[in-house]
FIGURO-203306 format. One line per field, with one value per residue: residue in three letters; residue number from 0; x, y, z of N, C-alpha, C in turn. Coordinates in steps of 0.02 Angstrom, whole numbers, plus 32768, in hexadecimal, padded with zeros to 4 digits. Layout:
N
type: [ALA:...];
seq: [NUM:...];
n_X: [X:...];
n_Y: [Y:...];
n_Z: [Z:...];
ca_X: [X:...];
ca_Y: [Y:...];
ca_Z: [Z:...];
c_X: [X:...];
c_Y: [Y:...];
c_Z: [Z:...];
END
This chain:
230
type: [UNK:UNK:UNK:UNK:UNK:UNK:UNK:UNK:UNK:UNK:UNK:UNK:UNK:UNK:UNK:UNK:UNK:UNK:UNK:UNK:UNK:UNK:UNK:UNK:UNK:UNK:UNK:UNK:UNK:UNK:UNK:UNK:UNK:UNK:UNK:UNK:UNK:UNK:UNK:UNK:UNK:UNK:UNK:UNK:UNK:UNK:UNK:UNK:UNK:UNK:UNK:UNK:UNK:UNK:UNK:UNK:UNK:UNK:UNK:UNK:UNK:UNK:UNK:UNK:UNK:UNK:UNK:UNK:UNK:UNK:UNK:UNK:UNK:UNK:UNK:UNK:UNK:UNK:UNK:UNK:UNK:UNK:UNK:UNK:UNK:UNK:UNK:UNK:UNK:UNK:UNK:UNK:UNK:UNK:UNK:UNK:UNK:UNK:UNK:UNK:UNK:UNK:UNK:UNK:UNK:UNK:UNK:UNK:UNK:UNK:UNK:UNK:UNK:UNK:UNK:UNK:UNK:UNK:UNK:UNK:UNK:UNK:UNK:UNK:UNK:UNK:UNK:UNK:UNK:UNK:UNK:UNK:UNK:UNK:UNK:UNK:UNK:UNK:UNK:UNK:UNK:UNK:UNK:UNK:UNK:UNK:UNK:UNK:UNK:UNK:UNK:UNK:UNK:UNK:UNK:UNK:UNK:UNK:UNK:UNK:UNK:UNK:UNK:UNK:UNK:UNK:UNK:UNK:UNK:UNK:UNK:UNK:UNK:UNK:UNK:UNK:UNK:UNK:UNK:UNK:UNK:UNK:UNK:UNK:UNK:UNK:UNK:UNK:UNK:UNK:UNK:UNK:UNK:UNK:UNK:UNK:UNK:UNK:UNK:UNK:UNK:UNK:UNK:UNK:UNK:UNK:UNK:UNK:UNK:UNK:UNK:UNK:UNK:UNK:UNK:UNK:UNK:UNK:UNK:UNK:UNK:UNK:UNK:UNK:UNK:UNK:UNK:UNK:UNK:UNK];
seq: [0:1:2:3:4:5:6:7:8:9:10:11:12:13:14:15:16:17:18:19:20:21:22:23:24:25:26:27:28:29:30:31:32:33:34:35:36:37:38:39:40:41:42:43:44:45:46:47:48:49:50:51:52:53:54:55:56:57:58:59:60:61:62:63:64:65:66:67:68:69:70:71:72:73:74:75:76:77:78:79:80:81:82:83:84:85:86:87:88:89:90:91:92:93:94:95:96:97:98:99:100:101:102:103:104:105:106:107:108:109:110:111:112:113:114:115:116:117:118:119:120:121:122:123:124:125:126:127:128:129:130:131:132:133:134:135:136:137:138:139:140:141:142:143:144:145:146:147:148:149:150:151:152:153:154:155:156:157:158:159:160:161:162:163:164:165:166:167:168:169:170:171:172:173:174:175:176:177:178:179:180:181:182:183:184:185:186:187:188:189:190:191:192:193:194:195:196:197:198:199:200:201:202:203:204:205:206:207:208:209:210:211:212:213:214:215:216:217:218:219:220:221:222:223:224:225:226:227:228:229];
n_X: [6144:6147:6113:6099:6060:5FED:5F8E:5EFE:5EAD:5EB2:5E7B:5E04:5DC7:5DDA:5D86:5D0E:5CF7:5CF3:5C6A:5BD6:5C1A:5BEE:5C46:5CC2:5CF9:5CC4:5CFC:5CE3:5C86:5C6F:5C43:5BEA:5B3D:5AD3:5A4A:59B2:5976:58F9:58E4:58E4:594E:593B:599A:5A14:5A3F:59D1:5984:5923:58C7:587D:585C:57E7:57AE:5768:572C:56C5:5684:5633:557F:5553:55B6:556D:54FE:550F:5529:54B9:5470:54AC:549F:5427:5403:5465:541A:53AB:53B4:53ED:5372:5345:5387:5357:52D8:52EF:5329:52CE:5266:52AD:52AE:523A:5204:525A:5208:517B:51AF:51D0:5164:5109:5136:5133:50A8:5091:50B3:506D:4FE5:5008:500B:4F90:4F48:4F8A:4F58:4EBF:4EC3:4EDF:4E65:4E1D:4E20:4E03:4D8A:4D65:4D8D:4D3D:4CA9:4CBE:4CB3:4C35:4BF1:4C15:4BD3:4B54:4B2A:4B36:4AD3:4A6E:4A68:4A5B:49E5:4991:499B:4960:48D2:48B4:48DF:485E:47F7:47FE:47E6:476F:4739:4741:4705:4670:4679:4679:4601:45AC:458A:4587:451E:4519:44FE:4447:4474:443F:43C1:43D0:43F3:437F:4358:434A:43AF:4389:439D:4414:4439:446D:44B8:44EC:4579:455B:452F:44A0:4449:43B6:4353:42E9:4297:425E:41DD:41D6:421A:42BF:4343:43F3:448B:452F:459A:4571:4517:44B7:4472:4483:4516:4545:4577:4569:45CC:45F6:45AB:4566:4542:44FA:44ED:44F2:455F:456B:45DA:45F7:463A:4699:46D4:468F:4653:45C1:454A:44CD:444A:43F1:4394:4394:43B9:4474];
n_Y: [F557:F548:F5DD:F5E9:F62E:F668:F697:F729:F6FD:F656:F644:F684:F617:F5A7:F5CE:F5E1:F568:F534:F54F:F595:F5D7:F609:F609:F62D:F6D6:F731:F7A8:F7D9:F7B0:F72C:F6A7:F620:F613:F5D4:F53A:F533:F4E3:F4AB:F469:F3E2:F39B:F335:F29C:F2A1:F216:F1BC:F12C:F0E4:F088:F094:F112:F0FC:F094:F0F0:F143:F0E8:F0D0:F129:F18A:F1A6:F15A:F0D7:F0CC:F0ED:F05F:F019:F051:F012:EF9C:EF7F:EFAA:EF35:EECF:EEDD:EED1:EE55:EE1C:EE40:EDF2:ED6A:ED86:ED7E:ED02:ECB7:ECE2:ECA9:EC1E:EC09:EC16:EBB7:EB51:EB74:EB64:EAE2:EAAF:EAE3:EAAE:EA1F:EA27:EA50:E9DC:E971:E9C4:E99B:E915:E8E6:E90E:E8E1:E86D:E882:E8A3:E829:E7DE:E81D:E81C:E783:E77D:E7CF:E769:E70D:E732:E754:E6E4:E69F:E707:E6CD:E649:E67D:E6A3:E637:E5F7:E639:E64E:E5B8:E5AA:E5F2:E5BF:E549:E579:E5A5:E536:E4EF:E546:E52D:E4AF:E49C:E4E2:E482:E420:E449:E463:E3E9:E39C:E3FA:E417:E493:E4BF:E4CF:E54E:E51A:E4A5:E446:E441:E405:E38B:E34E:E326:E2BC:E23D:E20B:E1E8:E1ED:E22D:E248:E2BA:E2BF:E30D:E339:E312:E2FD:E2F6:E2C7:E302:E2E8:E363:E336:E39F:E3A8:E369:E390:E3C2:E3B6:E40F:E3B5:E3F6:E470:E4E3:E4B9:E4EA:E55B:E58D:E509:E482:E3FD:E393:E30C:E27B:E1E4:E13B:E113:E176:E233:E2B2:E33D:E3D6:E465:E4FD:E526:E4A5:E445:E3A2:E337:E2C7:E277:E1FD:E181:E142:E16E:E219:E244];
n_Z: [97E0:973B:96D1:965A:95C0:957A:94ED:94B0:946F:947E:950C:94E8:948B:94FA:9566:9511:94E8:957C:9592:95DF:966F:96F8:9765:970E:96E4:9664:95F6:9580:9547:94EB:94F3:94CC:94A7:9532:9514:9532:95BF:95CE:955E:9505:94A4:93F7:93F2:935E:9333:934E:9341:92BF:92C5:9335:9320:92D5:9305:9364:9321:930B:9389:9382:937B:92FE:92BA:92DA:92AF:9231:9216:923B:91D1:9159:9180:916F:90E5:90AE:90EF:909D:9009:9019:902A:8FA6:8F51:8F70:8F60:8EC3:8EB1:8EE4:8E7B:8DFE:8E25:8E19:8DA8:8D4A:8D99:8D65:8CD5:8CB3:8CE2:8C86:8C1B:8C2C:8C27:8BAC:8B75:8B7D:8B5D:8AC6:8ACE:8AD6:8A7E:8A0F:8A29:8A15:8995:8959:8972:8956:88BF:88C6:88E2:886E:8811:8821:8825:878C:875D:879D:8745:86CC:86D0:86E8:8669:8614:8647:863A:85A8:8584:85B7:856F:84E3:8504:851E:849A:8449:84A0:8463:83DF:83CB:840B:8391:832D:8360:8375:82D5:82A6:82F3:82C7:822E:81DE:8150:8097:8043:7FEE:7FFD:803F:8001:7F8C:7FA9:7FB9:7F45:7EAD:7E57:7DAB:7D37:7C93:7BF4:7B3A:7AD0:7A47:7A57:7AE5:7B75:7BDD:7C8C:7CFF:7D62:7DFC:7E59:7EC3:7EA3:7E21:7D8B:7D5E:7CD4:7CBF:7C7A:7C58:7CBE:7CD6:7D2B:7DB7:7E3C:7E8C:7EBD:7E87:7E38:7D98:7DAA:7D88:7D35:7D43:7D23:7D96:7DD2:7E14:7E0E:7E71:7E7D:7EE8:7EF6:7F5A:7F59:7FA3:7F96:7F49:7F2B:7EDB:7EC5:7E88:7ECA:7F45:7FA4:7FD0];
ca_X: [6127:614B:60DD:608C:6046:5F9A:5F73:5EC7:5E84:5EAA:5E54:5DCC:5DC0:5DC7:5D3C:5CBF:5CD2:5CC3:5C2F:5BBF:5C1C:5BF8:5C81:5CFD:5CD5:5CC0:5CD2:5CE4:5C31:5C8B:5C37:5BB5:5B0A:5AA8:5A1C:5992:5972:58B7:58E2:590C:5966:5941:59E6:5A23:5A41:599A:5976:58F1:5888:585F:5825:57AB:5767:5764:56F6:568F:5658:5603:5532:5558:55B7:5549:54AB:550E:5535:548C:5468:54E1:5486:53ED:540B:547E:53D8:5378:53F1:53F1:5332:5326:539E:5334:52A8:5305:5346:528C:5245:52D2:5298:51E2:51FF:5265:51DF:515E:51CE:51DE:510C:50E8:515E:5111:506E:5086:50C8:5025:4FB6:502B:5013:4F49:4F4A:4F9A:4F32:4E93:4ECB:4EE9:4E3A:4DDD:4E2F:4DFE:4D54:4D55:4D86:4CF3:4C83:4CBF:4CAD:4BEB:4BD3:4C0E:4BAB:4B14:4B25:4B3C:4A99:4A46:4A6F:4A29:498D:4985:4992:492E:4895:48C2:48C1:4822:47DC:4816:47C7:472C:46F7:4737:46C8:4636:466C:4659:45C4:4567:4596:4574:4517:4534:44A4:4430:4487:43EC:4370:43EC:43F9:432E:4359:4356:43B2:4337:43C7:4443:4442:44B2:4489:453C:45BA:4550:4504:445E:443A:438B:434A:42C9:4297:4219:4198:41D6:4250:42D9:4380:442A:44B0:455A:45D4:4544:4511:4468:4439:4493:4566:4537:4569:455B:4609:45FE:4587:4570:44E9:44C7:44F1:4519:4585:456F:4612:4605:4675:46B5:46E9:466B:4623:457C:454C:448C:4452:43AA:4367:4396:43FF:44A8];
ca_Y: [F53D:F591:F5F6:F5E0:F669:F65B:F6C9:F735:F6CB:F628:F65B:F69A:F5DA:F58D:F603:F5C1:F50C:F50C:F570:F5BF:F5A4:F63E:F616:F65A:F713:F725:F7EF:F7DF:F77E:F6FE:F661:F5F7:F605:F58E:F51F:F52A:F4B1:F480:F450:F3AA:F38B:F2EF:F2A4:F29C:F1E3:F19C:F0E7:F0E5:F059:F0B5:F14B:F0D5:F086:F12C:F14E:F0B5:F0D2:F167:F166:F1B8:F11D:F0A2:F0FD:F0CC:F01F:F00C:F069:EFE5:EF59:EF8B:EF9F:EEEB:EE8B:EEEF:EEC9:EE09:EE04:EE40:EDAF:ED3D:ED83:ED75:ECB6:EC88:ECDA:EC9F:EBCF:EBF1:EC27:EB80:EB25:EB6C:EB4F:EAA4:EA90:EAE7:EA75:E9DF:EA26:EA41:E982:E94D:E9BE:E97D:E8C3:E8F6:E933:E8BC:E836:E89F:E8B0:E7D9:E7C7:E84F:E7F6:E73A:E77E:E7D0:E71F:E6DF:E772:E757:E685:E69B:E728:E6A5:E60F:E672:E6C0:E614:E5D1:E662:E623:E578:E5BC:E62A:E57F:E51B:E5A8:E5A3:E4EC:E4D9:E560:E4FE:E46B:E49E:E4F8:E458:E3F2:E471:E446:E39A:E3A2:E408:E441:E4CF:E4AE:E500:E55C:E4E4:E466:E425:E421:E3D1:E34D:E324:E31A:E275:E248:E1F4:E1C2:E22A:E23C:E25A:E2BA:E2D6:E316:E36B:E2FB:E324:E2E4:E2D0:E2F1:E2F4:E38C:E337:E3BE:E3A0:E362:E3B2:E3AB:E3F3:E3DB:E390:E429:E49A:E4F9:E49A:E509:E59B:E570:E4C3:E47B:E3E5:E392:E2D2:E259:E199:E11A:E108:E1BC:E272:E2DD:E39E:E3EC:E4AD:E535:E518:E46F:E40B:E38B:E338:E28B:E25B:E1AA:E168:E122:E1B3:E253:E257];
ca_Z: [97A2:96FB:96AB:960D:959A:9545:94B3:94D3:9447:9492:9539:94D0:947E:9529:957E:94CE:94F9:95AE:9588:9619:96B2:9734:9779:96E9:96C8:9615:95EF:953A:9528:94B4:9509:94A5:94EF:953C:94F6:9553:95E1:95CA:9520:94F7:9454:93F7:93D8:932B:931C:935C:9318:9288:92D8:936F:9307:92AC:9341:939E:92E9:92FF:93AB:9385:936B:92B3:9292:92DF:9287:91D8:9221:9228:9183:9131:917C:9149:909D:90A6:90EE:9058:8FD3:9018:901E:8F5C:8F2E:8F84:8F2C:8E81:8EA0:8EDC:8E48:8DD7:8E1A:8E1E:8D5E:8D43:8D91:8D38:8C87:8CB8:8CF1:8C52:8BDB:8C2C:8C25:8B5B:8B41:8B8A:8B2C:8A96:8AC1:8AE5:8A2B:89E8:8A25:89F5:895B:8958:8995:8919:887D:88C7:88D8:8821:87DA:8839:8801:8745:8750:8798:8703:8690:86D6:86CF:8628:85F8:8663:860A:8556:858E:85CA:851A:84C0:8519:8501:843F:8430:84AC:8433:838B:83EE:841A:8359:831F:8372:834B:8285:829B:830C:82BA:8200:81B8:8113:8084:8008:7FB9:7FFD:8060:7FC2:7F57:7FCA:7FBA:7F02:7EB6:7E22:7D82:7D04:7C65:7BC2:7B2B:7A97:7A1D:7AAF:7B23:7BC4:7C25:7CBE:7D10:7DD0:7E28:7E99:7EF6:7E97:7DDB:7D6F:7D3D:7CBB:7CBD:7C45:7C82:7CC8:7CD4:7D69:7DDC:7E69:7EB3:7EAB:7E87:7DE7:7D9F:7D7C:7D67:7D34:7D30:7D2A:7DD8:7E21:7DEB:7E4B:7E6D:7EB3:7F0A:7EEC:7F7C:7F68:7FBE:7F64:7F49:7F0A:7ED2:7EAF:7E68:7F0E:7F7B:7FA7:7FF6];
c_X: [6135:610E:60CE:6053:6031:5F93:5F1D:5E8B:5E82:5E83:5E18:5DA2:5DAA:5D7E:5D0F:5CBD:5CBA:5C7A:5C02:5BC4:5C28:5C22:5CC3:5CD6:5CDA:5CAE:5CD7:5CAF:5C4F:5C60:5BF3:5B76:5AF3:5A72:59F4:5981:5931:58B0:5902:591E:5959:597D:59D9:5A22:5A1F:598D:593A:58AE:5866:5836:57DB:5784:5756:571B:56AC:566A:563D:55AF:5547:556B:5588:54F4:54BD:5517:54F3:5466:547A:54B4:5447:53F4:543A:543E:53B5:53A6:53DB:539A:5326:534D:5388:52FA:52B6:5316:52FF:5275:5273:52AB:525F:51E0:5218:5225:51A0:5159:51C4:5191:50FC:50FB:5137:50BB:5057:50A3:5093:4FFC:4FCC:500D:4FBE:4F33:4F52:4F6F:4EE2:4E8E:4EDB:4E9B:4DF4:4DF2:4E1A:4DB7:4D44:4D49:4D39:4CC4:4C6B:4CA5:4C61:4BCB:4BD2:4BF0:4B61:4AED:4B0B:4AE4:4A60:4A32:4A5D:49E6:497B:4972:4961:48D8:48A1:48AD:487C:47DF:47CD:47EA:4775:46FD:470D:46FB:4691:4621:4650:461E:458C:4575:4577:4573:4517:44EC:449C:4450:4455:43CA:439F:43FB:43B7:432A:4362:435F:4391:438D:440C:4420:4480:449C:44E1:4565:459B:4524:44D8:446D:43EE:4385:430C:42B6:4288:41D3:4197:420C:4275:4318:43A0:4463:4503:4588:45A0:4526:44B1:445B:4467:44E0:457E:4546:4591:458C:4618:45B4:458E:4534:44C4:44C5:450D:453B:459D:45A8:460A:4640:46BC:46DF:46CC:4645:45CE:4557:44EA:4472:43FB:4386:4361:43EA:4432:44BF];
c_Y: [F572:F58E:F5EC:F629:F65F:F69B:F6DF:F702:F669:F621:F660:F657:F5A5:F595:F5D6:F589:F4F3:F51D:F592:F5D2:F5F2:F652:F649:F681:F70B:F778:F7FE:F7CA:F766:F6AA:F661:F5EE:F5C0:F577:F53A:F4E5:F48D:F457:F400:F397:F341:F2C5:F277:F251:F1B6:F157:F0EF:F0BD:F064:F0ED:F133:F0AE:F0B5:F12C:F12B:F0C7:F108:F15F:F180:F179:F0EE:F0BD:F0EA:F087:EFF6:F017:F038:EFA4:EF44:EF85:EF4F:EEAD:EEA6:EEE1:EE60:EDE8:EE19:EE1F:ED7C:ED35:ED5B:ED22:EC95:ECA0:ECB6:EC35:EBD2:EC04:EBF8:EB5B:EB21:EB5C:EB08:EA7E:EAA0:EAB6:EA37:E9EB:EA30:EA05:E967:E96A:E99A:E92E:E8C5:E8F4:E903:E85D:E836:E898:E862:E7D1:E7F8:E81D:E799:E751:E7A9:E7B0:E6FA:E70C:E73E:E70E:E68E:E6B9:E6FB:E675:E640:E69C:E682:E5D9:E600:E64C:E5D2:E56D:E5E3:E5E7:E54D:E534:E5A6:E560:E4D5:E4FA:E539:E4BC:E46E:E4AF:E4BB:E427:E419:E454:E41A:E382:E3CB:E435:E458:E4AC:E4DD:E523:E535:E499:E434:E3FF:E40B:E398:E322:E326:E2D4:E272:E213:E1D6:E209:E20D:E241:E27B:E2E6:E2D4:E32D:E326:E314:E2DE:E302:E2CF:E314:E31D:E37C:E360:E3A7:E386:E37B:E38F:E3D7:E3DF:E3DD:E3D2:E46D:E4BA:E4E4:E4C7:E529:E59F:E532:E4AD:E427:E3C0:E351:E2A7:E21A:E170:E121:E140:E1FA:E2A0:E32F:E3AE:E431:E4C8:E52C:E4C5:E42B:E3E4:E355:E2FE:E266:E22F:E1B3:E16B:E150:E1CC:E240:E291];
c_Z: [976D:96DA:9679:95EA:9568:952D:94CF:94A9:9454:94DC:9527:94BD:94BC:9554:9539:94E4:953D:95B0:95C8:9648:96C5:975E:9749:96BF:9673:95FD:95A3:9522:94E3:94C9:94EB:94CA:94D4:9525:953C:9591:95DE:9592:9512:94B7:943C:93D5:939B:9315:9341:9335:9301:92A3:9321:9357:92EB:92E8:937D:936D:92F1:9332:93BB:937D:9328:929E:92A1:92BB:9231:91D9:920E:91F2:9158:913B:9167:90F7:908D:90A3:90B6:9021:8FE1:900C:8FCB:8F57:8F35:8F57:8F01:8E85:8EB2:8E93:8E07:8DD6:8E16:8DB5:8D3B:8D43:8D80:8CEB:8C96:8CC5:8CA4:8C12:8BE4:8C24:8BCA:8B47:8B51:8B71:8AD4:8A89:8AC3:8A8D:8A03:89E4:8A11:89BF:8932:8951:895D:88C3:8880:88C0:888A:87F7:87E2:8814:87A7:8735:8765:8765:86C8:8686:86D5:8695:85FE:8613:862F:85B9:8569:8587:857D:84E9:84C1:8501:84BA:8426:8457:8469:83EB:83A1:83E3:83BD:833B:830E:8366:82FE:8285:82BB:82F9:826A:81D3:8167:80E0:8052:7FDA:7FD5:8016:801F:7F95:7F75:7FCE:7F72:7EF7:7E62:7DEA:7D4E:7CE6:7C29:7B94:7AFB:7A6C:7A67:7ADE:7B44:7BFC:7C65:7CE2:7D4D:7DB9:7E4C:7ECF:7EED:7E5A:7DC4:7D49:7D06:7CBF:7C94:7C66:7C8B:7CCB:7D22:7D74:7DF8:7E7E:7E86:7E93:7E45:7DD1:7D7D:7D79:7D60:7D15:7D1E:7D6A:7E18:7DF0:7E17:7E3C:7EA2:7EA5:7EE4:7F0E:7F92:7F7B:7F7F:7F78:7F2F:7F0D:7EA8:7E9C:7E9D:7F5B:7F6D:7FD6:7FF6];
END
């Protein structure tokens, strides 16, 4: 066989890669040491989803698993809250709306029911304003009634009028322009001359043959005859 002839540096190259072997001396200590044997390396191109569920089944992770779910059910119970209180706040908007169209329609029929009874009110004030002024009238005219009938039942005489009524008249006279007239008292006989004042207000303002007539101040008059007084 022919020989071949290795450089000390290609020898040297060979010796590094087979690396430890006891068998080939090695007096240059050029060979690559050894790793350790208890050691296990974790190799370089490990798949990602094995590291993560290596991760998961640890208690650290399952301690945030449960951390997580905790705060998820608390998180889901305050939205629960928030959407009950959100419809109980609806369905109190919606009790209270209907509960202000019914005090509304309450009101409004109150307010129907106070003005029907005002009319009424005002219509009995006016019927018995008007019964009032009846009754006012009626007392006025029983009044007017009653001194009426008093007058005419029993009237008031006036002064002298009495004793010139027990006078009795005797005749006249004439003497130029002036006219007497004679009476009677019943004590003596007297004269008066025609327009002349007889007995109090009394005065003596016509005379005829068969009567002379004394008219008052007041109007009343007075008429005395031969044969008796009127």
């Amino acid at each position: 066989m022919p020989s071949r002839h290795i450089s000390p540096q290609s020898f040297d190259a060979i010796l590094s890669e087979l690396g430890d072997d006891p068998a080939i001396p090695d007096p240059h200590g050029i060979r690559k040491p050894s790793s350790p044997k208890h050691s296990s390396p974790v190799p370089p191109h490990q798949p990602k989803e094995r590291i993560e569920l290596k991760n998961f089944s640890s208690p650290e992770a399952f301690n945030q698993l449960r951390q997580l779910g905790g705060f998820a059910v608390f998180g889901l119970f305050l939205i629960a809250i928030c959407i009950g209180l959100l419809m109980a706040y609806d369905s109190l908007k919606t009790g209270s709306e209907a509960l202000n169209q019914e005090s509304y329609k309450q009101l409004t029929e109150l307010k129907k029911e106070l003005a029907l009874l005002r009319s009424e009110i005002e219509q009995d004030q006016d019927e018995f304003y008007e019964a009032i002024d009846l009754l006012e009238v009626s007392i006025h005219s029983l009044k007017e009634n009653r001194s009426i009938t008093r007058l005419i039942s029993n009237p008031q005489a006036l002064p002298h009028e009495l004793e010139l009524r027990r006078w009795r008249y005797l005749g006249t006279s004439r003497i130029g322009d002036s006219q007497q007239a004679f009476f009677h008292t019943g004590k003596s006989n007297v004269m008066f001359q025609k327009g002349g004042l007889v007995l109090g207000d009394w005065r003596l303002t016509q005379l005829e043959k068969d009567a002379a007539t004394l008219t008052h101040a007041q109007g009343k008059t007075l008429n005395l005859k031969p044969s008796k007084t009127e």
